[in-house]
Each structure stands twice: as C-alpha cells, then as structure tokens.
C-alpha positions, 0 to 999 in steps of 0.5 A: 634777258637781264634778271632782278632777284627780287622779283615781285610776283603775282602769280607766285614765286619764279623759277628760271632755266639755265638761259634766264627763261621763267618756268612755264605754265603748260597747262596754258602755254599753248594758248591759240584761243586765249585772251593774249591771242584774240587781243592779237586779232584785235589788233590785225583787224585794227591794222587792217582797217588802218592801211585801207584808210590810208590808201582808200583816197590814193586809189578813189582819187583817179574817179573823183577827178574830173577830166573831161570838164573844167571847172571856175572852181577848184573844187566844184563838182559836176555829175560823171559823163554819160556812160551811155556808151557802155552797153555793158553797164546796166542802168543800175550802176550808171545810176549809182555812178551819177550821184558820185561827184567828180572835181576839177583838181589839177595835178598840183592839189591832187598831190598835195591831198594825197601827201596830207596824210603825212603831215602830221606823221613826223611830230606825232609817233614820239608824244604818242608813243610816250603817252601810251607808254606811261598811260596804257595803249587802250584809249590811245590806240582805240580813239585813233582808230575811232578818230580815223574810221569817222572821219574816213566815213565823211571824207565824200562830205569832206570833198564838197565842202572844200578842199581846206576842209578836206585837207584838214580832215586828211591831217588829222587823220594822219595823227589818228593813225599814228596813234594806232600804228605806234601806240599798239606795241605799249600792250605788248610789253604787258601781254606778250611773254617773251617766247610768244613775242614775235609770234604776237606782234606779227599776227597783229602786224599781219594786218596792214598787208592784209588791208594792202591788199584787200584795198588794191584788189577791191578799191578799183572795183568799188570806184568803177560800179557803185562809185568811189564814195562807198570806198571811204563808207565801206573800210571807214565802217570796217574800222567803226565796227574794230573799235565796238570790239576794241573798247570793251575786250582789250585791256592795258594789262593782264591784271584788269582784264575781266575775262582772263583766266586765272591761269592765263594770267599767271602764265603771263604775270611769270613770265615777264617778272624777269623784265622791268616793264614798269613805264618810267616818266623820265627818260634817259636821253643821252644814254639813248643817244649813246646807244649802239644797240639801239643805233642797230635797230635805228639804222635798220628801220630807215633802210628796210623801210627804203626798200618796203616803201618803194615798193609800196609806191611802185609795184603798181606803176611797175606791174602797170608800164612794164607788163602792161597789164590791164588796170583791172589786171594790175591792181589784182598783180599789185595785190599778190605780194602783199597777201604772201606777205602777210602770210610769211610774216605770221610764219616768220613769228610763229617760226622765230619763237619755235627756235626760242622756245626749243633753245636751238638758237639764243634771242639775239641770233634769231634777231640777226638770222631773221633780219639777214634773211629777210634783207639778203633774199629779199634785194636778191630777188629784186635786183633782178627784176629789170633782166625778167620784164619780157616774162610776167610770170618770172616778174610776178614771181620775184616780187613775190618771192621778194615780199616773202623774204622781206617779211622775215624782218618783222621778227628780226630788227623791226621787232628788237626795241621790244627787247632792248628796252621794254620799259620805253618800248611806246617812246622808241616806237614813236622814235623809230617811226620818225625814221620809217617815215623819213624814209618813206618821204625820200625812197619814192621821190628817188625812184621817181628821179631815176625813172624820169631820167631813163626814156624807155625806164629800163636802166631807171628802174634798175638803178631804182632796184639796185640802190634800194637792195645796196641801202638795205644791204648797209642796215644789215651789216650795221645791225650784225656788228651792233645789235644785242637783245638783252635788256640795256642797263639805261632801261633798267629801274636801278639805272634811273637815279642816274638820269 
C-alpha cells in the first residue's frame, strides 16, 4: 500500500514495517468478539436475509400458479384444490393451504415477474455506491434493507391487488437491494484494517450463500404445508428484525461509534493512516477508464460471475432432470454446494489474511494465488460433470467441490477494488455490480440456448459447462497479467487537483 509521510492520526503516531504495514496493537489485534467483527455478523444476517428475499418468489411462485383452473382474469384468485386425496395430510394443514390464493398466470407473466426483480438492477449500484461512499453506508444500506424486508412482508397482498402492483413492489425492491448489496463495502473502508480485510468482508459476504441455501432447503417445505405466503412472512421478518439490529449497533466509523473501545479504535485509526480513505465528491473518470488494474478486476467480475450465475440458475434443473432426484431431494442437493460455499469463503479470508499477516506472500500475489485457485479448481470440477451423471454421488461431489473452490474468489480479484482504490470503493462497487449483472442477464439465457438444442441434453449441458469454465479461464489470465494492489495514483488525495 502507497504511504503518506504526513499522516494525521488519531490514535497517535505510526510506525511502519519494512513491507508499509502500520505497527500493530496486540493488545486488540486478535479481536473475534470486537466491535469490527460483530459489525461482520451484522452484515452476514444483512446478506442472509437479502438473497432469501431475492429467491423466496422464485420458489413460492410454483404453488401460487393455478394450474388446474383457468381463470377470466389475469390475476384472479381461487382456493387450491382439495387435497382430500392425500391421507397423509392431516386437516390442519389442508386448512392452512385453503387460505393460500393461487393465480392464473401464463408462462409469459411468470417471467416477467420473476425477471422484475432485476430491473432497476443496472441503474442503480453506481449512484448507490457513489451515495454511500460520500455519505456513509448506515442509512444507505439500513433503509434498503428495511425497504426490502417491508415489502417482501406484503408481496401476498402485493398479488391479489394485481399484478402491476405487484411488479411495482418486485422493483422497487430490486433497488432496495442493490443498495444493500453495494452500499455494505463503503463501511469497510473504515473498519476493516488492511490485514483483517478479507477475513471481514467474507463473513459478511458469507451470508448470501448461507440464505441460498437455507431459502432452497426450506422454501419448498414451506410452500407445501403451511402455504406459500408464509415464505414471504417468515424471511421478510427475518430481515425486520437485521434491521432493529442494524440501526442502533452499526456505525459509518470507528470515531462515532459509542460502544468501541478506546483500544479497538486506536488499532483500526493506525491501521488505515497509511490509506487515504477520505471519500472525494469528484471522480477521476478517464484515469478509471485508463486503468489496466482496475480493467483486471472489471474482467473478472463479468466472467466469475458467469460462471457463479449459471450455476445459480441451473444447479437445481441439473440435479432435478439429470439425477432425477424427487423435488423434495432436489431442493436438499441443490442446497449442499452453496452451504460448503459459504464455509470456504470464511476460510478462504481467514486463510488469505493469515499469509498476510506472517508476510509469507505479498498482498498482490495472495490476490492472484486466490483468484487462480478459485477459477482453475472450480472449472476443473465442472467441465466434467456431463461424464459422471450415471453416479449422483460423483455429480454431487463435484458440484460441491466446484463451489468450494469458487469461493477462494472472494478473497482474490472480487475483493481487490478495496485495494486499489478505497477512496472510491462505494462507486467502483456500484460500477462492478453493473457487470456482475450484466453477467448474470446473458450466462443463463446461453445455457438455456444450449440445452434447448440437445434432445437428450447431454452434449448441451456440456457445452453449457465448457464455455463457462473457458470464459472464467480468459478473466483469469487477464487479472494475472494486469492486476496490482497498491493504491493506484487517480485515487490518491494529491492526484485530485488533476481531474
């Protein structure tokens, strides 16, 4: 990291080691039930709660279809048929089940509900991240969450009002999700000490896999006995109760914090006086565009999240048509890899910023040995997933073994804007979620393309495999050769008088 000789620091003066580190204070360095790491589980439940709103509807959406009735309405409601048939449902549920609405929707307004979600997606991560980044992340990402939460609680209302009001609701929270998903990284500019960062920002981040896979080992089960609203009622009070959290414990800063201690604050003061976190209202544009470093990190956004998107999209119809698993079986499959997941990305951090701190390898390369491990191990146990279908242990094994390694990439490149630019780390979020995004719009319908063109699938999802493994495999090469972790001079305070 770039260093500043004049350095103005609260917790008084800093002394530096031979690689730029800030002196350590041991007396809080080893701080697992600080204020720094209970504002990283904060954050966890925030993400949980986040991607179970952002699926709830995707899985809830199967019993709110009527399919047995049609309907003079679009958006008509009519009571479930009589499960009279099923001895095995006692009268209770069946009750509980009546009350659940079910719609006449055709396939067309199904996608586009689902799909509504993401509308508002594009525009909004840049203003967000910029607004976070010069005001704080405390409102930002606390009012999207509550935004969110609310109106996931009355998304059953939402439905039988109508559809337009419905899709109005799926928007708006869309935004209100964004603003949590790209505001959170503005607070770790300000808490996370640089040998803590990646240990942090993954136990954050740790819980949108978490809720992945609660959300897909649950939802089903909720839908099928007590009834699909209490989907949207149950993770929508989740994330009410993150935010009666959220509000009074998190903090934009160390310094306003009126809990910390005096040591803990010092340890964090210290160890970011080497970096210019300031937030600036002026942003240097071209030298961004000019950036090869930041392109590094760019490129590999778009193609990690390729691959992590299709296999979002797909684990479950993979797990479902190629092992023929039960839907019951298949949502508890499609739920495994993202629970190893989020254990190896707490790992990943804990292990990336142990080889920091003992100086065995220098920032940059735990960046690229990270990123190369995640992308290599991961496309290297996906590619051959279409040879090992006849066994669903070997499938389940390499899917999981595949989201393990993926993960690895949270503490590489996904994480490295943090480095490169903390000044701008609200706006670079907001800019890299732009191309996540556009991502994540392109890899499924591709996949899509490809199966729908294979009668017996087999030689589709191959090909679907392949290109995402190869396109992960370009990101890669191109952060090797491009990537850094210093500071870049654009985002440095004395270069601002040149843009």
């Amino acid at each position: 990291m770039a260093t500043r000789a004049d350095v103005k620091d609260a917790g008084g003066n800093v002394t530096t080691d031979d690689d730029s580190h800030p002196a350590k204070d041991q007396s809080c360095r080893k701080g697992f039930c600080s204020v720094r790491y209970g504002l990283a589980l904060i954050l966890h439940l925030c993400n949980f709660s986040i991607y179970t709103q952002q699926m709830n509807l995707s899985i809830a959406i199967t019993a709110m279809v009527n399919h047995t009735e049609a309907s003079s309405q679009p958006n008509s409601s009519t009571e479930q048929p009589s499960m009279d048939s099923l001895g095995s449902w006692n009268e209770t549920l069946k009750e509980a089940k009546a009350l659940a609405p079910v719609y006449d929707w055709s396939p067309e307004i199904q996608g586009v509900l689902l799909s509504s979600l993401n509308y508002g997606s594009f525009l909004a991560p840049i203003p967000t991240g910029y607004v976070a980044g010069i005001f704080g992340a405390k409102y930002v990402v606390g009012v999207g969450l509550f935004v969110s939460s609310v109106l996931t609680l009355f998304l059953p209302l939402a439905a039988d009002a109508g559809l337009a009001l419905l899709i109005v609701f799926r928007v708006i929270q869309g935004i209100a999700q964004v603003m949590v998903l790209t505001g959170q990284y503005s607070i770790w500019v300000r808490w996370a000490p640089p040998l803590e960062r990646s240990q942090l920002t993954t136990l954050a981040g740790s819980g949108s896999l978490l809720g992945t896979f609660v959300v897909l080992l649950v939802g089903g089960l909720l839908c099928q006995t007590i009834g699909w609203p209490y989907i949207f009622y149950i993770f929508g009070g989740i994330g009410c109760a993150c935010c009666l959290l959220w509000f009074p414990l998190v903090y934009n800063d160390p310094g306003s914090h009126p809990f910390i201690s005096t040591s803990e604050k010092r340890f964090i003061v210290c160890s970011l006086a080497q970096q210019d976190c300031s937030p600036g209202w002026s942003l240097p544009i071209k030298a961004m565009i000019k950036s090869l470093p930041l392109w590094a990190i760019v490129v590999s956004y778009f193609c990690e999240y390729w691959l992590f998107n299709t296999i979002m999209a797909y684990t479950p119809t993979y797990i479902s048509s190629v092992l023929q698993a039960s839907p019951k079986d298949s949502g508890i499959l499609s739920a495994l890899p993202f629970l190893v997941g989020c254990i190896s990305i707490v790992l990943g951090g804990l292990l990336a910023d142990f080889l920091l701190s003992r100086k065995v390898l220098r920032l940059i390369i735990i960046r690229k040995v990270f990123s190369a491990t995640g992308v290599f191990f991961s496309s290297m146990f996906l590619v051959p997933l279409p040879w090992v279908r006849s066994s669903q242990g070997a499938t389940m094994a390499f899917l999981v073994l595949s989201a393990a390694s993926s993960s690895f990439c949270e503490s590489g490149a996904l994480v490295n804007f943090l480095d490169i630019a903390p000044r701008y780390a609200g706006f670079l979020k907001g800019l890299l979620q732009v191309f996540a995004h556009i991502s994540g719009a392109i890899s499924p319908t591709v996949a899509g393309v490809f199966i729908s063109q294979d009668s017996n699938a087999e030689f589709g999802w191959r090909n679907v495999f392949l290109v995402a493994a190869a396109i992960d495999i370009v990101g890669l090469i191109f952060y090797l050769i491009f990537a850094r972790a210093e500071v870049q001079d654009w985002a440095k305070e004395e270069a601002l008088t040149h843009f």
